[in-house]
Residue frames as qw, qx, qy, qz and C-alpha x, y, z in Angstrom:
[[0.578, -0.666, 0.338, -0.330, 79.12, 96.19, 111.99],
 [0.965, -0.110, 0.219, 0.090, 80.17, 92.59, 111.47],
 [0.740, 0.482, -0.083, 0.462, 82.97, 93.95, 108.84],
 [0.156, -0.850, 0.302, -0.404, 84.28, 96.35, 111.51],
 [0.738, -0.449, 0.486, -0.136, 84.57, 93.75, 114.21],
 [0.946, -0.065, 0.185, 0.257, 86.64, 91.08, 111.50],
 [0.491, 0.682, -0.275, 0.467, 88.93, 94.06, 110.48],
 [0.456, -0.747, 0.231, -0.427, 89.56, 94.49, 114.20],
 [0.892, -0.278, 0.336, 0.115, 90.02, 90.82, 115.38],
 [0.832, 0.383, -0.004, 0.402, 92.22, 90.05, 111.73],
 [0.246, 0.827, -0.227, 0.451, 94.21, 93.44, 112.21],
 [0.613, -0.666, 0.267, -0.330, 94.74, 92.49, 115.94],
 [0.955, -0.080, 0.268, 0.094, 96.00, 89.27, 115.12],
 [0.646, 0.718, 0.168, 0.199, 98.16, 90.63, 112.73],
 [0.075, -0.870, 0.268, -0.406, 99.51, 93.19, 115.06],
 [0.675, -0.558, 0.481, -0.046, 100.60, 90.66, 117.69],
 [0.957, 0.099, 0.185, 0.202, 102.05, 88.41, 115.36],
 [0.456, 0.778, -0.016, 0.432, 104.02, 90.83, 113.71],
 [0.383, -0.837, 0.239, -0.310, 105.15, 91.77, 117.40],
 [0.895, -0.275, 0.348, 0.050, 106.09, 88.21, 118.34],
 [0.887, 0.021, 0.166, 0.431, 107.98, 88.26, 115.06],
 [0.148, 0.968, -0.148, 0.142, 109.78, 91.53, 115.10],
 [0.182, -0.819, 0.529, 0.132, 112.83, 90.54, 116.83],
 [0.923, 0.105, 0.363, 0.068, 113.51, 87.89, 114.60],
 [0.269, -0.531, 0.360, 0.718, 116.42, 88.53, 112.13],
 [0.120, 0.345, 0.667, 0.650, 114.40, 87.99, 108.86],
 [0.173, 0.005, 0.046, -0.984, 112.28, 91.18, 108.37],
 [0.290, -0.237, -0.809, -0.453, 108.93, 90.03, 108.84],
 [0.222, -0.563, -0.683, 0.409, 107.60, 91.05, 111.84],
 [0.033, 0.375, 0.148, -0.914, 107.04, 94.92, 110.65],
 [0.345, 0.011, -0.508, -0.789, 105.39, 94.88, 107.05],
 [0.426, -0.417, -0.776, -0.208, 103.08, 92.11, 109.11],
 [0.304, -0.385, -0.378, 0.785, 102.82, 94.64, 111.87],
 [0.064, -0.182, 0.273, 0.943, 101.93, 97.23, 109.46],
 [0.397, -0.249, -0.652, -0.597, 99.03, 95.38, 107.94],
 [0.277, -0.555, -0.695, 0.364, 97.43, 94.53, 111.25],
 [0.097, -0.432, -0.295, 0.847, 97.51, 98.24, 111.78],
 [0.175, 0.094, -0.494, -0.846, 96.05, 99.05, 108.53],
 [0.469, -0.426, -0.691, -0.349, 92.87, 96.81, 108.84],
 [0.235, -0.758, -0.473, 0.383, 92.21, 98.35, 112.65],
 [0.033, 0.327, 0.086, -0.941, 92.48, 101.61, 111.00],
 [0.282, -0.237, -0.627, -0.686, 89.90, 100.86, 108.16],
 [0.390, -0.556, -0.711, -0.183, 87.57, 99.57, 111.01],
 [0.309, -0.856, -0.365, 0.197, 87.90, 102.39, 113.80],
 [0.223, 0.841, -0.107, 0.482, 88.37, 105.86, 114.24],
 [0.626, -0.766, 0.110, 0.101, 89.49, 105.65, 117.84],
 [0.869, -0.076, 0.267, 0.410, 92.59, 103.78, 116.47],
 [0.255, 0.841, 0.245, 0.409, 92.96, 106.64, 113.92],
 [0.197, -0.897, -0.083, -0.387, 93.08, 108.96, 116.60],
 [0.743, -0.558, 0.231, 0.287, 95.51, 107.14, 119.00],
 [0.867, 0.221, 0.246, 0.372, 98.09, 107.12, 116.21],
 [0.249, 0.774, 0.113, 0.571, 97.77, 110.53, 115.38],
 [0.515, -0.836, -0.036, -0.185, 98.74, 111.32, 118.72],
 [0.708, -0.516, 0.289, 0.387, 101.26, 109.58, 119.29],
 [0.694, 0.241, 0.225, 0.641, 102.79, 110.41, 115.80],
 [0.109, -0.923, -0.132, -0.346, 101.95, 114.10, 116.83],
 [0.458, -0.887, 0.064, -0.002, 104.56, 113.97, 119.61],
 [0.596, -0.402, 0.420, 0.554, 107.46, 112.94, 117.49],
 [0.132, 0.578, -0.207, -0.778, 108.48, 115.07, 115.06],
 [0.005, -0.443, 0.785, 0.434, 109.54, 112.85, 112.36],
 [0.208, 0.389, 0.894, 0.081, 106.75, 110.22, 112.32],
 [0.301, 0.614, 0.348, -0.642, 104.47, 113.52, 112.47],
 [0.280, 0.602, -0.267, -0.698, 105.81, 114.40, 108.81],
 [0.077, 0.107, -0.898, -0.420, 105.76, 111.16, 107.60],
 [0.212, 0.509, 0.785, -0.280, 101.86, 110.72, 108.50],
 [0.293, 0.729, 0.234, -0.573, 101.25, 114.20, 106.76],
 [0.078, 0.426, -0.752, -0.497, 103.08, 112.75, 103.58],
 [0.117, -0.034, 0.965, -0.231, 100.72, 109.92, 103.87],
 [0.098, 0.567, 0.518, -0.633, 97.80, 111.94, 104.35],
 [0.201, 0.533, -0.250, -0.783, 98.50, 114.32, 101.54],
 [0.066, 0.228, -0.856, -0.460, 98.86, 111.67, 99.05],
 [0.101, 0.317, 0.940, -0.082, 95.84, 109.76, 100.12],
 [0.366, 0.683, 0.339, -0.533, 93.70, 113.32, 99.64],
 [0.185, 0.652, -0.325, -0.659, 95.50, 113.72, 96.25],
 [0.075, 0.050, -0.881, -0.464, 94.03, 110.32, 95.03],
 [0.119, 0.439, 0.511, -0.730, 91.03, 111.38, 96.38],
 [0.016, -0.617, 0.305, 0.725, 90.90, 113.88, 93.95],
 [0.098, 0.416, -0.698, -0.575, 91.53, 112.03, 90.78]]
């Protein structure tokens, strides 16, 4: 419970910062975007589920999520 709630806050924090620095011209505001999102998916499914939605209503993100997906079941696997 307690490791849910500091992937949340850290991934949050992560996620705005990464926001604040997105329109900067050095590339740093997405890959630190990226990781915020990654530690609030490890800690909730809701997130999970918003994502998939919204990457469900544009084509292109859709296939890159099921590339994503695959790969993660196909180290699964091994």
């Amino acid at each position: 419970m307690l490791t849910k709630s500091l992937y949340m806050v850290s991934g949050s924090v992560l996620f705005v910062i990464g926001m604040i620095l997105f329109p900067l011209p050095v590339p740093f505001g997405l890959p630190t975007m990226l990781i915020g999102l990654a530690l609030m998916f490890k800690a909730s499914d809701k997130v999970k589920r918003r994502v998939i939605r919204l990457s469900n209503k544009n084509p292109h993100s859709r296939k890159l999520w099921q590339k994503v997906r695959q790969k993660r079941i196909e180290r699964k696997r091994s």
